[in-house]
C-alpha positions in Angstrom: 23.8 -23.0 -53.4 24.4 -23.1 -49.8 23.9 -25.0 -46.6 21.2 -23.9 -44.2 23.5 -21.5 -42.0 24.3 -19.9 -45.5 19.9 -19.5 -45.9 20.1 -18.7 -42.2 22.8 -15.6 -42.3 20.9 -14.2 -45.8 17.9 -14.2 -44.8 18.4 -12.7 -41.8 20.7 -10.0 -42.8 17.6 -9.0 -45.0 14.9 -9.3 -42.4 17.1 -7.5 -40.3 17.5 -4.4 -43.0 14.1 -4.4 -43.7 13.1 -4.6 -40.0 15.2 -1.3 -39.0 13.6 0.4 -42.4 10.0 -0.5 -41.6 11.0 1.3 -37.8 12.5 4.0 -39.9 9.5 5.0 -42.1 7.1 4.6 -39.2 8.8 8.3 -37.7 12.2 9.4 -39.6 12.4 12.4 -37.6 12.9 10.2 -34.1 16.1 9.7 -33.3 15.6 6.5 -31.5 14.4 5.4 -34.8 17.1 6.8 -37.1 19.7 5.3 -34.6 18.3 1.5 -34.4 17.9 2.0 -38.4 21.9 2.7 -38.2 22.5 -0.4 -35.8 20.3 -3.2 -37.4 21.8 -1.9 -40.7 25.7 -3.0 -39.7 23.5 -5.8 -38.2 22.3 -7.2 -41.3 25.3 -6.1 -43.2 27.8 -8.3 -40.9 25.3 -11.1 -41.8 25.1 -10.7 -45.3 29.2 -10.3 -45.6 29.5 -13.4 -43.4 27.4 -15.0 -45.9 29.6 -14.1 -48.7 32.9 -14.8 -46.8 31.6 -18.6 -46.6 30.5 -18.6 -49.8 32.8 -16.1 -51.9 31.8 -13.8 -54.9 32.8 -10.5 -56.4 35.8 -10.9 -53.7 38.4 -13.5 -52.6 37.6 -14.7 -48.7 40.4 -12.5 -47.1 38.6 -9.4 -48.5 35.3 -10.8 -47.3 36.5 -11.4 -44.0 38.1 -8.1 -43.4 34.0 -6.6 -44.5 33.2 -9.0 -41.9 35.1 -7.6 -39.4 34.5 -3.7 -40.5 31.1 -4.4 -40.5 31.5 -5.8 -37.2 33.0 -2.8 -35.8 30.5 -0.6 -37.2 28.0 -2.4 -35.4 29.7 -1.7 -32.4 29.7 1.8 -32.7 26.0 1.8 -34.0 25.5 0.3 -29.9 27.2 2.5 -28.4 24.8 5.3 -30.1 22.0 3.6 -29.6 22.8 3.0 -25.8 22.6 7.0 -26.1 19.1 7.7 -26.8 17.5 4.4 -25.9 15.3 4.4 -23.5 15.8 7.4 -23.0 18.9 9.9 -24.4 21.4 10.8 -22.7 23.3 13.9 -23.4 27.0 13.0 -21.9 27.2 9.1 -20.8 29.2 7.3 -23.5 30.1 10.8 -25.1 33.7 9.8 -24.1 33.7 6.5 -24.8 32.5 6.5 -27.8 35.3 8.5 -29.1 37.8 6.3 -27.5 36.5 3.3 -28.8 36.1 5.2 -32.6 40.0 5.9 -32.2 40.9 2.6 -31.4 39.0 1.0 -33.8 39.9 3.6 -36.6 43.9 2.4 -35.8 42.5 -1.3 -35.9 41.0 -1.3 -39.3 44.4 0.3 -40.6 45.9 -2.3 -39.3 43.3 -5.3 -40.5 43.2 -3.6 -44.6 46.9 -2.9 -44.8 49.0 -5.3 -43.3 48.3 -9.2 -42.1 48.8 -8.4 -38.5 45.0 -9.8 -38.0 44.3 -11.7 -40.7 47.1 -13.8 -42.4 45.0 -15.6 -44.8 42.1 -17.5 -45.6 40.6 -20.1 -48.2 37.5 -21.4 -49.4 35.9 -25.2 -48.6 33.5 -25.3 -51.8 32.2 -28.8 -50.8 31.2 -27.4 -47.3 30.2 -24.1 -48.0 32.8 -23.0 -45.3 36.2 -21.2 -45.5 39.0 -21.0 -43.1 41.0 -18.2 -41.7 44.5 -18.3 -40.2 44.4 -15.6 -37.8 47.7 -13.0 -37.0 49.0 -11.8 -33.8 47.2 -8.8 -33.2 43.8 -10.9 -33.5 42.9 -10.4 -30.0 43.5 -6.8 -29.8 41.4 -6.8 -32.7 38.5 -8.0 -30.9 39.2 -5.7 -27.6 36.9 -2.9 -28.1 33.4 -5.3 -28.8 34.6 -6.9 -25.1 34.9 -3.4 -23.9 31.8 -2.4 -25.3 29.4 -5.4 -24.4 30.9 -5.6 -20.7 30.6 -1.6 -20.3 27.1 -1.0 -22.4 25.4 -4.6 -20.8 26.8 -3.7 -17.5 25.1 0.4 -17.5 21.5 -1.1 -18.7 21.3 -4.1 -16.1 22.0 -1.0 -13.8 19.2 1.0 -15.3 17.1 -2.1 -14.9 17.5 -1.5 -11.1 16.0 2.4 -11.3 13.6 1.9 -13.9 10.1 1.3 -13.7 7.3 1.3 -16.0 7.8 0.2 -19.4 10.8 1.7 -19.5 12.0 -1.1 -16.9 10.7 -3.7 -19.6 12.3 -2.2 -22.3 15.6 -2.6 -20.4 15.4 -6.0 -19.4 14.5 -7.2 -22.6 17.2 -5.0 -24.4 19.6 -7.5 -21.9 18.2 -10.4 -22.9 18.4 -9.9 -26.8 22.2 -8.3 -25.6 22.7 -11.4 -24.4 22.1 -13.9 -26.8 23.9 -11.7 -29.8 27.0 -12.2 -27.4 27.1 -15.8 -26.9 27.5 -16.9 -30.5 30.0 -13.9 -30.7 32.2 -15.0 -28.0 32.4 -18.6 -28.8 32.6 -18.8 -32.3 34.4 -15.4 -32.9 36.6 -15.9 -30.3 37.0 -18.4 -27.5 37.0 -21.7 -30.4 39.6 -19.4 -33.1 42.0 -17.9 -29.9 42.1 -20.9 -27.9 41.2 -24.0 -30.2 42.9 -22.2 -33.2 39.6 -23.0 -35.4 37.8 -21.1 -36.8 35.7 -23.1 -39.4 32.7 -22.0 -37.3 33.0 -17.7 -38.2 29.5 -18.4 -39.9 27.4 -19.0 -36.9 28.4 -16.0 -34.8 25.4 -13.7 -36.1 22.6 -16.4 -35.2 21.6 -14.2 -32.2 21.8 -10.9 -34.2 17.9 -11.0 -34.8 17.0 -11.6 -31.4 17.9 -8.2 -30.6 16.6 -6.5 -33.6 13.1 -7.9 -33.3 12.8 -7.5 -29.4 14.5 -3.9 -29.8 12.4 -3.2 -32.8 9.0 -4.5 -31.1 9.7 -2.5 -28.2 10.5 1.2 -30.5 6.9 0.6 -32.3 4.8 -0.2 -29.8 3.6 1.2 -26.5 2.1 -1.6 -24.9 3.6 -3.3 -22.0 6.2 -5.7 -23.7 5.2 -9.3 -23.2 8.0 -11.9 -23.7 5.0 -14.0 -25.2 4.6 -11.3 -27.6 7.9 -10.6 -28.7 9.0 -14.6 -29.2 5.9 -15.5 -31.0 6.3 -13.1 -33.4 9.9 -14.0 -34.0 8.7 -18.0 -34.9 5.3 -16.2 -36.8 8.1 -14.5 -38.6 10.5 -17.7 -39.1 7.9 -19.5 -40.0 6.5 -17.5 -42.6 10.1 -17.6 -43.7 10.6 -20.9 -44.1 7.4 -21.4 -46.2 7.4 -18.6 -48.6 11.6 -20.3 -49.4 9.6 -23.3 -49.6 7.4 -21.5 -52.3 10.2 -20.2 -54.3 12.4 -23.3 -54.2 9.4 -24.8 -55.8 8.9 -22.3 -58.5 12.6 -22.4 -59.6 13.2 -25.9 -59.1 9.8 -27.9 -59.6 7.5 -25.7 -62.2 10.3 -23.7 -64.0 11.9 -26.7 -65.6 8.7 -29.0 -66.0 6.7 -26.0 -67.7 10.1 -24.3 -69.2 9.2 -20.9 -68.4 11.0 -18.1 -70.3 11.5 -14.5 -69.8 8.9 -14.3 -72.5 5.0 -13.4 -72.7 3.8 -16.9 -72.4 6.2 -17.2 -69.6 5.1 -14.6 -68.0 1.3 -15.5 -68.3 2.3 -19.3 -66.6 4.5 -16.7 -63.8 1.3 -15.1 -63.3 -0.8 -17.9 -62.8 1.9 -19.8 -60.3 2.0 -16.3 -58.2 -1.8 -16.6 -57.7 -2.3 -19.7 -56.4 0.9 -19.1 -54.5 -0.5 -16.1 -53.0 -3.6 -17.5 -52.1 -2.3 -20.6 -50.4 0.8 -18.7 -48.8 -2.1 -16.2 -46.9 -4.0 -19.2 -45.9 -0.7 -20.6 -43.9 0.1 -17.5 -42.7 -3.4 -17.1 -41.1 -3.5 -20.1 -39.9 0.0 -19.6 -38.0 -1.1 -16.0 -37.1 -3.8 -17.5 -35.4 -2.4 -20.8 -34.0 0.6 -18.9 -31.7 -2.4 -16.0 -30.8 -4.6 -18.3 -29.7 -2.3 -20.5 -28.1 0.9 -18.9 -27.1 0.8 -15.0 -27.4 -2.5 -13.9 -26.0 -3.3 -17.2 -24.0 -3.4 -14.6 -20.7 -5.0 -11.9 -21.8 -5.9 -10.9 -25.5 -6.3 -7.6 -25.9 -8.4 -7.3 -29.2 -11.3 -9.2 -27.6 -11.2 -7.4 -24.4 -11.5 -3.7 -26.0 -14.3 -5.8 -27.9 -15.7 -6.8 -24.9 -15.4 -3.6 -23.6 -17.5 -1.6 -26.3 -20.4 -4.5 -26.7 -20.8 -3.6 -23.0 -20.9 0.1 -23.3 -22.6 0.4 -26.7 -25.9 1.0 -25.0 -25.0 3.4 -22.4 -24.1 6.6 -21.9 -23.7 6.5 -17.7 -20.3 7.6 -17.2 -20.6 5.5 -13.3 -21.5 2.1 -15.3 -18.3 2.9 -17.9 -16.0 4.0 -15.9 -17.2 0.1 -13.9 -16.8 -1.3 -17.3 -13.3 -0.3 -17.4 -11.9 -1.3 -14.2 -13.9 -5.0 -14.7 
C-alpha cells in the first residue's frame, strides 16, 4: 500500500507512457512524434522510480534515488530534443548545447553511481510511505544543467511566442504554460526546501506537474484544431476522473468481492471474475459518459461546439446543390 501521492506518481507515470505511445502509433515515422514518445517516456519513468524510491522494492532507497535522478536527467535531454523539432525543427539551435549539457551530465552521473559526492544516504519511513535523503556537496552542481536547460529552452519558446502566429503561436504558449507548472514542483521540492531547508521528505511531489505537459503537448501533436485551453484542461479532469473511478472499481474487486465471494485463480473463479467485469464495464461506461458529456456541455464546448456546428452545417446544405447558398452557409 501507499498514500495517495504514491497512487498519484504511479498512475501518472503510466498515463504518461501510454499517452506518448498512443502519439507514437498514431505516425511512427514523425519525428515530432518519436521525440515526445522519448520525452514522456523519461517522464513517466522519473515518476514511476519516484514511486519506488518512497516506497522501496527490488532496490534499497539510495539506488532508487540515484534512478530518480538518471531518469531525471534523461528527461532533460529528451527536452532539449524535443525543443528541436517542435513546432517546427530546427537544424542547428541547441545542436551545441545539447552536447554540452550531455557532457556535463555524463561526468555528473559518474559522480552520483560511484561515489557519495551527491547523495550520501537515504532511508525508508514505512509508516509514512516516505524516505529521506541526506544530500552531498556536489548536490547543487548536480541540479545545474535542468536550471540551465529550463531557463535557456523556456526563455527561446516565450521568444518564439513573440514571431509566431497561427496555431503554431498556440502551440508555443501552451508548451510554456505546461513548462511552467512541471518546473514549480521541481524547484521547490527538488531544490529550494532540500538546499536551503535541508529537507527533503517532500522528493515525491516534484513530478505532480509532469502531466500537465504531456497532455497539453500530446493534445496539441494529434490534433490540428486551434488549441482551446477549455479543451486541453477538460480533458485532463475527463481523464482524472475516469481515473479515479475505474481505482475505485478495482479497489472494490480486490478488497470488497474477492474476499466475501473467495475468488480463486480457478474456473469457478474465473466465471464469478467474468461476471464482476460485466457489470463493471457497463456501469464504468455509463460514468464515463456521463462525465464526457457533463465537461462538453458545460465547460469544453460551452463557446462553440464543433460537432453540432458541422451538423448544422450539412442539415442546411443537404438539399442544395447552389455553390452561392453554401459557400453563405459556411461563412454563417
Amino acid at each position: 500500500m501507499t498514500d495517495l501521492i504514491g497512487f498519484i506518481n504511479l498512475f501518472s507515470g503510466f498515463a504518461q507512457i501510454l499517452m506518448g505511445f498512443f502519439v507514437l502509433i498514431s505516425g511512427f515515422r514523425s519525428k515530432v512524434k518519436r521525440i515526445y514518445f522519448l520525452s514522456v517516456l523519461f517522464l513517466g519513468l522519473w515518476s514511476l522510480s519516484l514511486y519506488f524510491y518512497a516506497n522501496p522494492i527490488f532496490f534499497d532507497t539510495t539506488t532508487w534515488l540515484k534512478i530518480v535522478y538518471t531518469m531525471a536527467y534523461c528527461m532533460t535531454l529528451g527536452l532539449i530534443l524535443f525543443a528541436r523539432v517542435y513546432p517546427k525543427e530546427l537544424k542547428e539551435k541547441f545542436k551545441v548545447f545539447f552536447v554540452i549539457i550531455l557532457l556535463y551530465m555524463i561526468l555528473m552521473s559518474l559522480i552520483l553511481w560511484f561515489t557519495d559526492l551527491i547523495v550520501i544516504s537515504t532511508y525508508s519511513i514505512h509508516l509514512q510511505f516516505n524516505s529521506i535523503a541526506q544530500m552531498g556537496p556536489l548536490y547543487l552542481w548536480y541540479g545545474m544543467p535542468e536550471f540551465v536547460t529550463a531557463i535557456y529552452v523556456v526563455g527561446y519558446y516565450i521568444k518564439q511566442a513573440s514571431v509566431l502566429s497561427g496555431i503554431e503561436k498556440r502551440q508555443v504558449q501552451f508548451y510554456v504554460v505546461g513548462g511552467v507548472i512541471m518546473l514549480i514542483p521541481v524547484f521547490i521540492f527538488d531544490f529550494l526546501l532540500p538546499l536551503v531547508f535541508k529537507d527533503t521528505s517532500f522528493y515525491k511531489f516534484s513530478t505532480l506537474g509532469n502531466v500537465v505537459w504531456t497532455m497539453i503537448v500530446g493534445y496539441s501533436i494529434l490534433t490540428t484544431r486551434f488549441l482551446d485551453v477549455r479543451v486541453v484542461v477538460g480533458s485532463a479532469i475527463s481523464t482524472f476522473l475516469k481515473t479515479i473511478f475505474t481505482l475505485g472499481a478495482l479497489l472494490l474487486v480486490i478488497y470488497v468481492f474477492e474476499p466475501l465471494w473467495g475468488i480463486t485463480f480457478s474456473l469457478q473463479g474465473i466465471i464469478k471474475l467474468f461476471v464482476i467485469s460485466i457489470v463493471v464495464t457497463l456501469v464504468l461506461n455509463k460514468i464515463f459518459s456521463v462525465i464526457e458529456n457533463f465537461l462538453s456541455d458545460h465547460f469544453i464546448y460551452v463557446k462553440y461546439n464543433p460537432v453540432k456546428s458541422l451538423r448544422d452545417f450539412v442539415g442546411r446544405n443537404s438539399e442544395t446543390l447552389d455553390i452561392k447558398k453554401i459557400s453563405a452557409n459556411l461563412i454563417n
